[in-house]
Biopython code that builds the backbone (N, CA, C, O; Angstrom):
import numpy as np
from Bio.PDB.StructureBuilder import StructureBuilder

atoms = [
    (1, "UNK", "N", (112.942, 77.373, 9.715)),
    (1, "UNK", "CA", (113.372, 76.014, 9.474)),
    (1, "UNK", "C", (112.606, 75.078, 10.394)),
    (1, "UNK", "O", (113.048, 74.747, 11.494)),
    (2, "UNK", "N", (110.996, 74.503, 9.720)),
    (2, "UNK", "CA", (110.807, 73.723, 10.478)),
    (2, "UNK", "C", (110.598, 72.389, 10.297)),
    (2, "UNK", "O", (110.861, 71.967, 9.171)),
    (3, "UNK", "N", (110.201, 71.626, 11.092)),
    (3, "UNK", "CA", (110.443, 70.273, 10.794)),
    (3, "UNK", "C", (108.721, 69.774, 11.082)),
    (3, "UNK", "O", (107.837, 70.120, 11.867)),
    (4, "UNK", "N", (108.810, 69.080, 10.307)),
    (4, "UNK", "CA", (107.493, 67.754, 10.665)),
    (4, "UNK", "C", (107.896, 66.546, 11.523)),
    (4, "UNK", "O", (108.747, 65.671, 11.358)),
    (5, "UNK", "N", (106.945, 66.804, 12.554)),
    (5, "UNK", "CA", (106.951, 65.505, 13.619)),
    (5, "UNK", "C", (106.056, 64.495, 12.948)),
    (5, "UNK", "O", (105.047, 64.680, 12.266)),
    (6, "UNK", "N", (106.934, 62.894, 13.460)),
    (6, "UNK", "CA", (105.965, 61.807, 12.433)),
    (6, "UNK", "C", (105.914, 61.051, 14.096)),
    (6, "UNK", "O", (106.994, 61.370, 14.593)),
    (7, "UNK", "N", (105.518, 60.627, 14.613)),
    (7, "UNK", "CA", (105.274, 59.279, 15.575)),
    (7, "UNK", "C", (105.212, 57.840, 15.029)),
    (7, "UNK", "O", (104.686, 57.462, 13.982)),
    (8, "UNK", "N", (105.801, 57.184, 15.874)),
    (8, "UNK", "CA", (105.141, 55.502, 15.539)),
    (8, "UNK", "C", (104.604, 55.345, 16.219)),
    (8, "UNK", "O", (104.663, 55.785, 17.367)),
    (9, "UNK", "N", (103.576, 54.365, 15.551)),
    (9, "UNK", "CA", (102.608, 53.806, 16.545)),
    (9, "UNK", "C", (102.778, 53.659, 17.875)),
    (9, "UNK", "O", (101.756, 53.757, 18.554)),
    (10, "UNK", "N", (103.879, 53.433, 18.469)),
    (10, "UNK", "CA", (104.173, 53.234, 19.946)),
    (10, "UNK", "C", (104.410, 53.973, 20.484)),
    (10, "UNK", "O", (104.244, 53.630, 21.655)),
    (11, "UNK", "N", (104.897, 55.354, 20.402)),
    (11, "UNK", "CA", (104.999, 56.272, 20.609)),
    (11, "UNK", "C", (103.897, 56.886, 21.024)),
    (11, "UNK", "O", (103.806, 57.336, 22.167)),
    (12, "UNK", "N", (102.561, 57.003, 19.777)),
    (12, "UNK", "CA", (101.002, 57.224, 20.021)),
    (12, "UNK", "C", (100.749, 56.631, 21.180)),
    (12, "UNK", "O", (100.452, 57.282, 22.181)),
    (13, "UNK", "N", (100.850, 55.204, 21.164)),
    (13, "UNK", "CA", (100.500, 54.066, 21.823)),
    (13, "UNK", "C", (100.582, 55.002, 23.849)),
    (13, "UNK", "O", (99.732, 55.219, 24.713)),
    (14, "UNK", "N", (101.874, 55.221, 23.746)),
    (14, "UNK", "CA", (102.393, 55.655, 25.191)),
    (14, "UNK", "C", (101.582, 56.989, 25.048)),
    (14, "UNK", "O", (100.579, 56.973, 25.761)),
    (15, "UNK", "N", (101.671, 57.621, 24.649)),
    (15, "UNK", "CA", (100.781, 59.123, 25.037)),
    (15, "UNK", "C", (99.516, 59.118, 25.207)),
    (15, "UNK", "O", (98.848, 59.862, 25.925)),
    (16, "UNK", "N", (98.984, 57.763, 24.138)),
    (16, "UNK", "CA", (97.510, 57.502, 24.518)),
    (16, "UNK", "C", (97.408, 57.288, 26.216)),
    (16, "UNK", "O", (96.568, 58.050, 26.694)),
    (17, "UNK", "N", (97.976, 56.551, 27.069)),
    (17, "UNK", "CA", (97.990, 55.957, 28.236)),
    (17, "UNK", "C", (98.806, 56.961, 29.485)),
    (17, "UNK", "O", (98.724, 56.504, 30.625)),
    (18, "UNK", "N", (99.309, 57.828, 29.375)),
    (18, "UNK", "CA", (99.449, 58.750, 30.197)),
    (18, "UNK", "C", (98.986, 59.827, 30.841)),
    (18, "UNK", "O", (98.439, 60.564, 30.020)),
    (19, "UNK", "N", (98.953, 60.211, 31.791)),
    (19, "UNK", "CA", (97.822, 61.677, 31.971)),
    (19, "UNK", "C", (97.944, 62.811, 31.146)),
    (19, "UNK", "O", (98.840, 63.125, 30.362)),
    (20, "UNK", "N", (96.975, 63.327, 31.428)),
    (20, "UNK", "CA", (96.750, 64.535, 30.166)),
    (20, "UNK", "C", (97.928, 65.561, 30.769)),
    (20, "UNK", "O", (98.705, 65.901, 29.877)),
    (21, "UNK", "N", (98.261, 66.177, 32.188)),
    (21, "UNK", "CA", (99.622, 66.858, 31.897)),
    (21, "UNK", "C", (100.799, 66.628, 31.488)),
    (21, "UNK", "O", (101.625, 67.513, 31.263)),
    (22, "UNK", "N", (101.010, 65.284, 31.337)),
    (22, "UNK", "CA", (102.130, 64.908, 31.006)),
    (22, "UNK", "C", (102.380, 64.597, 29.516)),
    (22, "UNK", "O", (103.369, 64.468, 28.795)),
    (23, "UNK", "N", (100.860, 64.527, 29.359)),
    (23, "UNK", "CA", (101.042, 64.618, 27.709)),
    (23, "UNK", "C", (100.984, 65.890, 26.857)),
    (23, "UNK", "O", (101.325, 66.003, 25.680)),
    (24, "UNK", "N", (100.672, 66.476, 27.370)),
    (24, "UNK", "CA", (100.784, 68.051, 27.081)),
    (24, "UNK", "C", (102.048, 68.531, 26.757)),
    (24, "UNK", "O", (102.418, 69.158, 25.764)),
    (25, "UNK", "N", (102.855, 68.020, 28.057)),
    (25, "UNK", "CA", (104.222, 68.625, 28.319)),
    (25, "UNK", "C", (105.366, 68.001, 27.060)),
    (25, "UNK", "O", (106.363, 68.500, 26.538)),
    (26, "UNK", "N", (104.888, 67.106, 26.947)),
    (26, "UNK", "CA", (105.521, 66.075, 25.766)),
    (26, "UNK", "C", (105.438, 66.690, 24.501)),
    (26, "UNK", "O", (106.464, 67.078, 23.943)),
    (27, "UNK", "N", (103.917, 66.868, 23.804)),
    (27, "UNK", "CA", (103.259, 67.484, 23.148)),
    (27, "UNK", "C", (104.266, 68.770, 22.413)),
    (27, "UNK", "O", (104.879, 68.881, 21.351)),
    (28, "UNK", "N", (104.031, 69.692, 23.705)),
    (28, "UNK", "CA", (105.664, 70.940, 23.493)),
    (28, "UNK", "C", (106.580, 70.924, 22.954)),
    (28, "UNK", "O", (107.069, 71.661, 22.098)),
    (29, "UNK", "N", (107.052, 69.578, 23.693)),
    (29, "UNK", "CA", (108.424, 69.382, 23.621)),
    (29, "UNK", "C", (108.611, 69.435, 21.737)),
    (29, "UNK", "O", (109.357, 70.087, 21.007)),
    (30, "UNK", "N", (107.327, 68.210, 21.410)),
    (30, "UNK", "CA", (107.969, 67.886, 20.057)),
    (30, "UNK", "C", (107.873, 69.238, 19.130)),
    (30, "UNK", "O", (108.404, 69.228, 18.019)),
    (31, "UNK", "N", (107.143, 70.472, 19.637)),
    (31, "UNK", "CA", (106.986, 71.544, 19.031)),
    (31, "UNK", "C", (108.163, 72.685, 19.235)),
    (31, "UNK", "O", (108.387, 73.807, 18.780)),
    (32, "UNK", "N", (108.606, 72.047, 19.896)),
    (32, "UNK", "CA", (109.927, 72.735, 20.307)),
    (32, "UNK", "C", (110.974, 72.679, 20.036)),
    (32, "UNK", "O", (111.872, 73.513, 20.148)),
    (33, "UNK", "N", (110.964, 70.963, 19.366)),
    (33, "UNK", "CA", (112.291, 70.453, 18.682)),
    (33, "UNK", "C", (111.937, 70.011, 16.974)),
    (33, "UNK", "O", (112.580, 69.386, 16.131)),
    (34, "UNK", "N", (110.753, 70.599, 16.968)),
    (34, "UNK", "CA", (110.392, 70.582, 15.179)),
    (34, "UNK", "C", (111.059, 72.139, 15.262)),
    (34, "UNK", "O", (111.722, 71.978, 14.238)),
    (35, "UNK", "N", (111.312, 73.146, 15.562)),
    (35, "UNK", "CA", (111.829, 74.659, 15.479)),
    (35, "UNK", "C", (113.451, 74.062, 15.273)),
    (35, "UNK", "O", (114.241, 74.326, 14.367)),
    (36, "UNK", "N", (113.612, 73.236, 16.368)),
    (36, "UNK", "CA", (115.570, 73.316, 16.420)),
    (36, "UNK", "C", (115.847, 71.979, 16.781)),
    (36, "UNK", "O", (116.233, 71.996, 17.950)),
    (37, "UNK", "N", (115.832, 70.623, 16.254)),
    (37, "UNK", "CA", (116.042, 69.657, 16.883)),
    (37, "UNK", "C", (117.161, 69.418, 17.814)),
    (37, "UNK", "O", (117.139, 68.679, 18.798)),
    (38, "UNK", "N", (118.479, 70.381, 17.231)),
    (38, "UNK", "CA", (119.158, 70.116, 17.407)),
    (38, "UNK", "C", (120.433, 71.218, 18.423)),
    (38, "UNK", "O", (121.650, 71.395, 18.383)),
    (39, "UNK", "N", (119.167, 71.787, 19.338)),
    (39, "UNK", "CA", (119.441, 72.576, 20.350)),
    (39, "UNK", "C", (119.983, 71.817, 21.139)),
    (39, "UNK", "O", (119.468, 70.744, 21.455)),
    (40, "UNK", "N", (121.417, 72.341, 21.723)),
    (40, "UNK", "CA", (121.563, 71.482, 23.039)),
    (40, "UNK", "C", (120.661, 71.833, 24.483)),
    (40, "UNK", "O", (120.812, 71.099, 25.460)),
    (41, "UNK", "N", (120.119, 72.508, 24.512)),
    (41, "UNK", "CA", (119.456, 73.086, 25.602)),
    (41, "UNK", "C", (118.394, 71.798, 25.680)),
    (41, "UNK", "O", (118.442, 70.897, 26.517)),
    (42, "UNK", "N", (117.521, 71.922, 24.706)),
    (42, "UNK", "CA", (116.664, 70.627, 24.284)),
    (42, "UNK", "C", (116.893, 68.909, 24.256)),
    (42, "UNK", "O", (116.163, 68.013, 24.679)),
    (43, "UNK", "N", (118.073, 68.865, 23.651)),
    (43, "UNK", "CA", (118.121, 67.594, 23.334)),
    (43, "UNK", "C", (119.911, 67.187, 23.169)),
    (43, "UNK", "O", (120.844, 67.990, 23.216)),
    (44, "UNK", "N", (119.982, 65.700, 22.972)),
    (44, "UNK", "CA", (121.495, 65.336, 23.089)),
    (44, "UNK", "C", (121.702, 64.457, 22.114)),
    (44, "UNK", "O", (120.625, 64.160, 21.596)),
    (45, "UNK", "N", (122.828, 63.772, 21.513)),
    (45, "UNK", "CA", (122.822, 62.536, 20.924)),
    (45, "UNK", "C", (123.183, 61.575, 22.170)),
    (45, "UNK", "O", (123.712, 61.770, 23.264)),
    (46, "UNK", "N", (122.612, 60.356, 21.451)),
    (46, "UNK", "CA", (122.985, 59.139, 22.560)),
    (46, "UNK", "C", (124.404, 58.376, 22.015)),
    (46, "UNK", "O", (124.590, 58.124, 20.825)),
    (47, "UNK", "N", (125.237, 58.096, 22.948)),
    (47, "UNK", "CA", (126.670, 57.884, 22.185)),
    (47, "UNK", "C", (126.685, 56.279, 22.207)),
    (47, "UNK", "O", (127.853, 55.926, 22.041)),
    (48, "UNK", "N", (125.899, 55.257, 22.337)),
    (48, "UNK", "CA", (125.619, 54.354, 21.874)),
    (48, "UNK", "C", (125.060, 53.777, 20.744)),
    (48, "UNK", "O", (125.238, 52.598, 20.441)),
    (49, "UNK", "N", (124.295, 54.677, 20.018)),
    (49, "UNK", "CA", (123.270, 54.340, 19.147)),
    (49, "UNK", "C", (123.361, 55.991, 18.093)),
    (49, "UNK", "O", (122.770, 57.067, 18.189)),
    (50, "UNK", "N", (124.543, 55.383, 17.015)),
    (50, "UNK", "CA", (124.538, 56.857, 16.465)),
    (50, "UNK", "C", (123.286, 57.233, 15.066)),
    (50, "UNK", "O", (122.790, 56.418, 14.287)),
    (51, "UNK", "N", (123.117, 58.319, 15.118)),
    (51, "UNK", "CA", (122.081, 58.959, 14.479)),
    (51, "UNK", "C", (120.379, 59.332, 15.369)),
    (51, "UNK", "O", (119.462, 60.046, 14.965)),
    (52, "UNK", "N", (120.481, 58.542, 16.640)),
    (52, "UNK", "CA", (119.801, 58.638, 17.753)),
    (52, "UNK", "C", (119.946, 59.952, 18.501)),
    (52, "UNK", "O", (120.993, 60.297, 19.049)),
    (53, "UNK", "N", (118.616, 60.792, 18.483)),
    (53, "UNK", "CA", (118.785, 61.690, 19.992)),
    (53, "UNK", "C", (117.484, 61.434, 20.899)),
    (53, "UNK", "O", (116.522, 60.676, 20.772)),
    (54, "UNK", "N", (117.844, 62.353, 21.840)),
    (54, "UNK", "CA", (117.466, 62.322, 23.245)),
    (54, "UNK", "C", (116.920, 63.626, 23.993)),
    (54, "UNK", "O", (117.700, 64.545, 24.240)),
    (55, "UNK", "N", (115.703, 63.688, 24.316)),
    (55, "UNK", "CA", (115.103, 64.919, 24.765)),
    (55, "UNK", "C", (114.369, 64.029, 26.135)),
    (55, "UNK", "O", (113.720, 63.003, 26.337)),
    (56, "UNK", "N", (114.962, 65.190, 26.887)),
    (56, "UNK", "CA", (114.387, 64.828, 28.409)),
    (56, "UNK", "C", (113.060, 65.714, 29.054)),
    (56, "UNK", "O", (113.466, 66.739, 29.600)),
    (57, "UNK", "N", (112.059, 65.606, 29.094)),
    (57, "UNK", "CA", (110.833, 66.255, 29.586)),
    (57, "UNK", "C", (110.379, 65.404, 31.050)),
    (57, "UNK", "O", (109.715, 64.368, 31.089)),
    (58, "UNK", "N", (110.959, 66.185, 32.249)),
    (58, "UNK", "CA", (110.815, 65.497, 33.340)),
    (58, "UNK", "C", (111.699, 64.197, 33.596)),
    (58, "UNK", "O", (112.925, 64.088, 33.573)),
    (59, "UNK", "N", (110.339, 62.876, 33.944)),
    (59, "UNK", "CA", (111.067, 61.636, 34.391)),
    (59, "UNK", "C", (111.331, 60.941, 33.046)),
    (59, "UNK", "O", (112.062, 59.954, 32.966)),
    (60, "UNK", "N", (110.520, 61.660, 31.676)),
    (60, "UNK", "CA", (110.234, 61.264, 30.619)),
    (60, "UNK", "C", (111.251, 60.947, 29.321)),
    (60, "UNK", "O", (112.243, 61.594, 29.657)),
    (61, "UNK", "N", (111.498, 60.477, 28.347)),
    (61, "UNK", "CA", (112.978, 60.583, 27.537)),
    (61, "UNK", "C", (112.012, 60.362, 26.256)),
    (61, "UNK", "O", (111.005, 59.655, 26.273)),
    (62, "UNK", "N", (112.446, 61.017, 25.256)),
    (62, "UNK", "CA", (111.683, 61.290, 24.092)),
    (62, "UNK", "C", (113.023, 60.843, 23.243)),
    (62, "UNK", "O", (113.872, 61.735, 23.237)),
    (63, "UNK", "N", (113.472, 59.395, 22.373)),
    (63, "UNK", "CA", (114.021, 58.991, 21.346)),
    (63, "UNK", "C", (114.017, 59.445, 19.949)),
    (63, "UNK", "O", (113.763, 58.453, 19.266)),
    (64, "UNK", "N", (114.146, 60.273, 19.352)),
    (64, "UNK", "CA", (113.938, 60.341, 17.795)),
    (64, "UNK", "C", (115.568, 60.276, 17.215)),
    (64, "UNK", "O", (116.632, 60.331, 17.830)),
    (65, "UNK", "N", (115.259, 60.135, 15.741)),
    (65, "UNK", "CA", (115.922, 60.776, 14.510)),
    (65, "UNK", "C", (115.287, 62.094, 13.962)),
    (65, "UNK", "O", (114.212, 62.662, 14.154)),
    (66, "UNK", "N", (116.459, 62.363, 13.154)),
    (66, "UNK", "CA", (116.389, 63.644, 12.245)),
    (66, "UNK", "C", (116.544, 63.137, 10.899)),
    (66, "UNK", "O", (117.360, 62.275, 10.572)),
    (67, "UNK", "N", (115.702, 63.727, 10.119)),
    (67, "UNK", "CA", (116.156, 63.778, 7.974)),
    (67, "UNK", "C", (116.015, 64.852, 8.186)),
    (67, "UNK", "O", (114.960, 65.300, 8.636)),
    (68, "UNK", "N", (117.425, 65.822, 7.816)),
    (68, "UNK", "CA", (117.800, 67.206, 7.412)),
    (68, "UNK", "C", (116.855, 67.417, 5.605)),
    (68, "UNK", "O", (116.261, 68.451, 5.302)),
    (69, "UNK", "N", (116.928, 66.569, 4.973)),
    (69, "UNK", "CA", (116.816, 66.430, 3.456)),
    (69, "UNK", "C", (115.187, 66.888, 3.792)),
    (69, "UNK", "O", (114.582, 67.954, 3.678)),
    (70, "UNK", "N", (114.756, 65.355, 4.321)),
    (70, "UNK", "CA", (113.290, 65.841, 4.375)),
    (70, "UNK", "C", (112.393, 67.079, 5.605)),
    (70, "UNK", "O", (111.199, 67.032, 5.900)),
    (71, "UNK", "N", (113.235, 67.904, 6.025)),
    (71, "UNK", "CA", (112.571, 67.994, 7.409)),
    (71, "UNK", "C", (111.395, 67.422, 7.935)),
    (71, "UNK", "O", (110.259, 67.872, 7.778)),
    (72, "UNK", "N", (111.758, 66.263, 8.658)),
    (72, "UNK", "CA", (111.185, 64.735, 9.477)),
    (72, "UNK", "C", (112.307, 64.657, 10.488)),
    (72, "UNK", "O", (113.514, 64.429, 10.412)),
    (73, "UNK", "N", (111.260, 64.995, 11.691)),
    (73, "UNK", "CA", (111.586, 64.376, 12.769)),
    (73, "UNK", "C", (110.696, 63.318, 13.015)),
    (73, "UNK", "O", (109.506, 63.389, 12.707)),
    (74, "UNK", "N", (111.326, 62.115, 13.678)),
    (74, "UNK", "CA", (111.017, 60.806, 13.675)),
    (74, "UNK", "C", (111.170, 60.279, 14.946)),
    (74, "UNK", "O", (112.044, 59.560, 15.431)),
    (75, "UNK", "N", (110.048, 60.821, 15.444)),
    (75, "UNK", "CA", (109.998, 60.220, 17.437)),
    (75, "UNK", "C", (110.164, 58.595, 17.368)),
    (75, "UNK", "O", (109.358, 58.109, 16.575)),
    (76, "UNK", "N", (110.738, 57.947, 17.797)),
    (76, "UNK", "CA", (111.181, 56.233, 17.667)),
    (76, "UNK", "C", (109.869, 56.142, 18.821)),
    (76, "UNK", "O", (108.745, 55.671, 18.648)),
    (77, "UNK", "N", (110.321, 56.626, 19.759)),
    (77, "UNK", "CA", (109.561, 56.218, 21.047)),
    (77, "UNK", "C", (109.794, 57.228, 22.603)),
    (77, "UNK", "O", (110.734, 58.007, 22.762)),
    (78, "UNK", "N", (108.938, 57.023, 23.392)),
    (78, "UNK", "CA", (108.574, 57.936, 24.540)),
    (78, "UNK", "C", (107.925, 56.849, 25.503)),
    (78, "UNK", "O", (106.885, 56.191, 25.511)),
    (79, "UNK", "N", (109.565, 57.044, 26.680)),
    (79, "UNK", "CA", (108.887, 56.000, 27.444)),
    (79, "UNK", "C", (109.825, 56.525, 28.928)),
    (79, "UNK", "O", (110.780, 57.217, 28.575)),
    (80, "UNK", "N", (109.775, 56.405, 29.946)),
    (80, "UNK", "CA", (110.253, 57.081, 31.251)),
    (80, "UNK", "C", (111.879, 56.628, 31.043)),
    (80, "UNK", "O", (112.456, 55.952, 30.190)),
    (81, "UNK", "N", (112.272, 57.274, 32.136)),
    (81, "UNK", "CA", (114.067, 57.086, 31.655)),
    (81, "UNK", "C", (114.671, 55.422, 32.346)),
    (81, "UNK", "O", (115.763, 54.860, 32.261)),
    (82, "UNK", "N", (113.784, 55.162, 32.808)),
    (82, "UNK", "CA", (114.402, 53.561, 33.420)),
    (82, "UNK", "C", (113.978, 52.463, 32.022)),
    (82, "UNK", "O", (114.561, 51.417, 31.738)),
    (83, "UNK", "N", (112.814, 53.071, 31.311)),
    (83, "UNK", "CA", (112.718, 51.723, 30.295)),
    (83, "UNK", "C", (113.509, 52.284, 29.095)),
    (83, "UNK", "O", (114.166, 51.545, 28.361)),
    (84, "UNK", "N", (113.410, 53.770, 28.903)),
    (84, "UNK", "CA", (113.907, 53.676, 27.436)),
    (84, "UNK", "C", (114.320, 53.159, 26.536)),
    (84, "UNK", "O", (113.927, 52.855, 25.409)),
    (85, "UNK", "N", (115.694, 53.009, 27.454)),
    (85, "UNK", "CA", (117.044, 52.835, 26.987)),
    (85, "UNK", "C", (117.379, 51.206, 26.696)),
    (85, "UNK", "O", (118.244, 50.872, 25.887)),
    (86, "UNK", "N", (116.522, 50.173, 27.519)),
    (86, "UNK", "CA", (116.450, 49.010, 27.277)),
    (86, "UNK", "C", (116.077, 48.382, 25.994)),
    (86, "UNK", "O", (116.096, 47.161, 25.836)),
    (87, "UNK", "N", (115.786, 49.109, 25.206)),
    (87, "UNK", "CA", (115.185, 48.579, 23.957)),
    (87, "UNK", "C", (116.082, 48.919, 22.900)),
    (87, "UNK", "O", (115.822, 48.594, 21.741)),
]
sb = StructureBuilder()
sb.init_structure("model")
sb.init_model(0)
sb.init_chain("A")
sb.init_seg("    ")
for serial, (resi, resn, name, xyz) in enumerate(atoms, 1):
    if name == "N":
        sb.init_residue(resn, " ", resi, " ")
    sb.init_atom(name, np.array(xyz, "f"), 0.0, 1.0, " ", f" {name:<3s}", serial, name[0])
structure = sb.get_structure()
């Protein structure tokens, strides 16, 4: 059961501009949660913003949705844990 990772542009945008280990590590992650998005080990929902989850890689916070229908995972955005959440 796997899933297709899609990015938005901003998402790209931030990985373009980070160092290469940290983009690596990111990289994983989304290969890790196209297998099981919906591991708790991996990832959480955010209880503000429902249909929203949350994968933590380091200082890092990785935003997506899920379509079960389509398997699409849908990274919103990837941005450190002090800006994320502001948007």
């Amino acid at each position: 059961m796997s899933f297709e990772v899609c990015l938005t542009h901003e998402a790209e945008k931030v990985l373009d501009r980070i160092d290469r280990p940290t983009e690596e590590r990111i990289r994983h992650r989304f290969h890790q949660l196209a297998v099981d998005p919906f591991d708790p080990r991996l990832s959480g929902a955010l209880t503000d913003r429902p249909g929203i989850r949350k994968s933590r890689v380091g200082g890092w916070r990785i935003l997506y949705t899920v379509d079960r229908e389509a398997k699409l995972l849908f990274v919103i955005t990837v941005d450190t844990r002090g800006q994320v959440y502001r948007r």
